[in-house]
N, C-alpha and C positions, 0 to 999 in steps of 0.2 A: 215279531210284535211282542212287548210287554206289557202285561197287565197285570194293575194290583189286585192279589187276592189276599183274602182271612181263612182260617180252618181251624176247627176246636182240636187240642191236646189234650185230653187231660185235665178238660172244666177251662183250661185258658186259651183264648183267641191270638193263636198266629196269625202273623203278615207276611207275607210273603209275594215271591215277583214269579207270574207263570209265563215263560218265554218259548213263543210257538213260531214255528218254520214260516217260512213268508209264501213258501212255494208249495204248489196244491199238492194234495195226497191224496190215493185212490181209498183210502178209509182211514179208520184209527192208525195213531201213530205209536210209535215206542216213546218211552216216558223216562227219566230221570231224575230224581232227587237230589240237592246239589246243597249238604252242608257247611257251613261254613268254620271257620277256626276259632277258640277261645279268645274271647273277645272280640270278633268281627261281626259283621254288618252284613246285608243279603247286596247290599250296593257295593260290598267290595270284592276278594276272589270268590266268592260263591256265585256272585251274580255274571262276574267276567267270564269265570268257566260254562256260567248254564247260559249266558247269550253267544259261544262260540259253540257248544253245543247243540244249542236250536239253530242255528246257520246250517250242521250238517243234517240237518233233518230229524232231532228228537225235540219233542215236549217235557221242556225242564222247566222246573221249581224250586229256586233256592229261600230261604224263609228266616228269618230271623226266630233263632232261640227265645223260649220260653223265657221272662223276666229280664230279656233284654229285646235293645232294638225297637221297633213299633210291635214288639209282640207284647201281648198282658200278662203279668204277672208280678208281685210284691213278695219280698225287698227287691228292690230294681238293682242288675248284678249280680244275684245269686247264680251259681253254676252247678246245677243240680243232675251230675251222671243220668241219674235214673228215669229223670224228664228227660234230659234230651236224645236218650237212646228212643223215649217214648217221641217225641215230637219226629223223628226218622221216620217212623210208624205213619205215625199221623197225617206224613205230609205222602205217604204211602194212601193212604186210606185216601186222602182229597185225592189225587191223580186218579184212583180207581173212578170215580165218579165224573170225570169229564170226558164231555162227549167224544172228542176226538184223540182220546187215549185208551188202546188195547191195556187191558188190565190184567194180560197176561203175558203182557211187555213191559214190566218196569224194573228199571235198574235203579242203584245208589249211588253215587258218590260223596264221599269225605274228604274234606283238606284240614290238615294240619289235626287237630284235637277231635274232629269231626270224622276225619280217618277213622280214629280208633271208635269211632261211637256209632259208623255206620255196619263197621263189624259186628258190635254187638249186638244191633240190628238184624241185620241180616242172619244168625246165626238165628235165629228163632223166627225170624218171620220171612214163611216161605214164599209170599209173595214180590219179593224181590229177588229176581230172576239171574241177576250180575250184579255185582259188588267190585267197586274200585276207589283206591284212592290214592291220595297225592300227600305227599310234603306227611304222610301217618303219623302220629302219636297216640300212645294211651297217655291222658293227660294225667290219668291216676301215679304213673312210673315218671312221669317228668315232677310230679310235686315230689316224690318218695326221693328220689334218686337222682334227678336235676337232668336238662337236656343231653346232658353227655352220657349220663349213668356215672356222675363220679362226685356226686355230690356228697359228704360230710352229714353222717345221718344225726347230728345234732342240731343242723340246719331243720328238718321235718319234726322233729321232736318239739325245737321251739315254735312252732308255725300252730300246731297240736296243741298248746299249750294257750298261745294266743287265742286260738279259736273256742280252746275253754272258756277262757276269762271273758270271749265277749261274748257265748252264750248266757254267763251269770249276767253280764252288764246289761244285757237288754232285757234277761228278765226281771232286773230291778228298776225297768222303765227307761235305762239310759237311752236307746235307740237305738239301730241299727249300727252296726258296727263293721268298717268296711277297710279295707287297704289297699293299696295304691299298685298300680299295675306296672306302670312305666316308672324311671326314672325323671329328671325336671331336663334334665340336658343329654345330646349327645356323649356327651364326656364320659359320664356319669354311667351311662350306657353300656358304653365299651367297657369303659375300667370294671363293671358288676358282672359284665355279662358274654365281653368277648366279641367275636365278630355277628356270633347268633344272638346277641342284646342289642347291638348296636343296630343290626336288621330287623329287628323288633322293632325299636324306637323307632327309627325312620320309616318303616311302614306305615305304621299304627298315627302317630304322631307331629309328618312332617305332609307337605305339599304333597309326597308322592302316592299318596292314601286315604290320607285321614279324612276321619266321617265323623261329627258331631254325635250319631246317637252311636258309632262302638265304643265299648265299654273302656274305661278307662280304671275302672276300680273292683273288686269283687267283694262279696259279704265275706266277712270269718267265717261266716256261719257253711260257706263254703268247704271251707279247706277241708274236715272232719267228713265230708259227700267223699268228697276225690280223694283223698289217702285211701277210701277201704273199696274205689271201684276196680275193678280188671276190664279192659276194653277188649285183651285176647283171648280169657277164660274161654271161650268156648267157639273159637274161631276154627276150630277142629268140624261145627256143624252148617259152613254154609256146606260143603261139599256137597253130593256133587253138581252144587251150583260154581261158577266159574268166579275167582278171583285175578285183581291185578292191583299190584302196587307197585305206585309209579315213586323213582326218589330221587332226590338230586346227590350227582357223585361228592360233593363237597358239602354236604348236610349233614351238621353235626348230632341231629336225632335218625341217624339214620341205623342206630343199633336196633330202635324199638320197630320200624319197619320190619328188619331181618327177624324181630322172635317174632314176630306174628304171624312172618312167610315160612316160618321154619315150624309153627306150629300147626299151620292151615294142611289140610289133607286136598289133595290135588283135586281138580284141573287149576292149575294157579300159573302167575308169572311174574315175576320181579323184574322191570325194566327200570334201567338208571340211566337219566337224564345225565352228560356228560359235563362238568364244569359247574352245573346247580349247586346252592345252598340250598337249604329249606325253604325261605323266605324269597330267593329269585322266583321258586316257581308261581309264586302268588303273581305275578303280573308280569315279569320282565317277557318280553313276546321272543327271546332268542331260546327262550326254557316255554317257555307256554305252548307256542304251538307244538314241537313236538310233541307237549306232554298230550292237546287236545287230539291232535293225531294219531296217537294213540289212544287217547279214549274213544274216541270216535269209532276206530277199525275195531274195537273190544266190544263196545256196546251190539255196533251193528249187526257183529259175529254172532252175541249167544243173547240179543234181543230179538232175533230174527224168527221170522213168523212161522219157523221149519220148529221151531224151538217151543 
């Protein structure tokens, strides 16, 4: 069953979708927080992960970010690290309060930029018991360094520079000042961005995805948040709470996965989805269910009432 809910962040009212087991249970259940990727919507892999989730029997919550989606907050588009590591929290603190969730059963999960933001999460708030994620990014190291890590650091310098000019220009009344996420075409996709551009596009953008309220543009005022954040600075403290990240063998962010695993202090685990990109794991079901298969036997493990 899914039902709309809201929950305060941070002075602003998130929306979000609470997706519960259909089948009866002898009391509270185990709970799950279900992030979504930069620029996505709770209706898309956030929402598909937390509704094959509650099939297996957890109470999940996936929510739309702060300043975008049906959640509130102005300028519409801004991507503000430090909120939405807060909003993880947050949507931590709402699952505490519902009847039929043990509140000393909650796990998180992250996909794609949400990965890295539920680590940082988790590394501080000890109330989330497991920590896992999928398709991971620190979105800080993809703007600095680009999804592969081999991006031309004059590329972030001019981005830096931009995001100057449109703090002056909005202080001198111009307005909001925003730039464009996607390219206009396929084409256009590939040729910028490779096969992980072109998988963007078409997610985001075409029949096979697309949602009216994901974000399609971000504030400048963004970029100068996400250059100075670390999503793994301190992934070293969920221990010895239990990590997993899941990745696709054929995902080209999948370096920033490996420092996270490689900086996280154990009980952890690195499973690779065979043949995946980044972007298959968002929906294609020959990458999905393993991946949910795996989260599923993870959760159940170290959200168990032994625990």
């Amino acid at each position: 069953m899914k039902t709309d809910v809201t929950f305060p962040s941070a002075g602003l009212k998130l929306a979000g979708h609470l997706y519960t087991p259909d089948s009866e249970s002898g009391g509270p259940r185990p709970a799950v927080v279900v992030g979504h990727p930069g620029s996505g919507v709770k209706e898309q892999t956030a929402g598909l992960y937390a509704r094959r989730l509650a099939e297996q029997g957890f109470v999940t919550l996936a929510f739309d970010a702060a300043y975008q989606g049906e959640s509130e907050g102005t300028p519409r588009g801004l991507e503000d690290p430090a909120h939405r590591v807060e909003d993880v929290k947050a949507a931590v603190s709402f699952l505490t309060t519902c009847d039929d969730v043990d509140p000393d059963r909650i796990g998180a999960l992250g996909i794609c930029a949400s990965g890295g933001y539920v680590l940082s999460a988790a590394a501080t708030d000890h109330r989330i018991k497991a920590v896992a994620a999928v398709s991971a990014v620190d979105i800080a190291r993809q703007f600095r360094l680009g999804a592969d890590g081999a991006q031309d650091p004059t590329v972030i310098q001019g981005m830096l520079g931009a995001a100057a000019a449109a703090r002056t220009a909005e202080a001198r009344g111009d307005g909001v000042q925003t730039f464009q996420l996607f390219p206009d075409t396929a084409e256009q996709a590939r040729a910028l961005g490779g096969r992980h551009g072109f998988e963007g596009f078409e997610y985001y953008c075409t029949d096979r995805a697309q949602h009216p309220r994901s974000a399609k543009f971000l504030t400048w005022s963004s970029v100068d948040r996400l250059v100075s954040f670390d999503a793994f600075r301190f992934v070293d403290l969920i221990a010895p709470r239990s990590l997993l990240m899941i990745v696709g063998s054929q995902a080209v962010t999948s370096w920033m996965a490996l420092e996270a695993f490689q900086n996280a202090r154990s009980p952890k685990e690195l499973h690779w989805i065979e043949g995946a990109s980044h972007v298959d794991l968002y929906d294609k079901e020959q990458y999905v269910s393993p991946a949910v298969s795996k989260l599923s036997g993870f959760f159940e493990a170290h959200l168990s009432k032994a625990k």
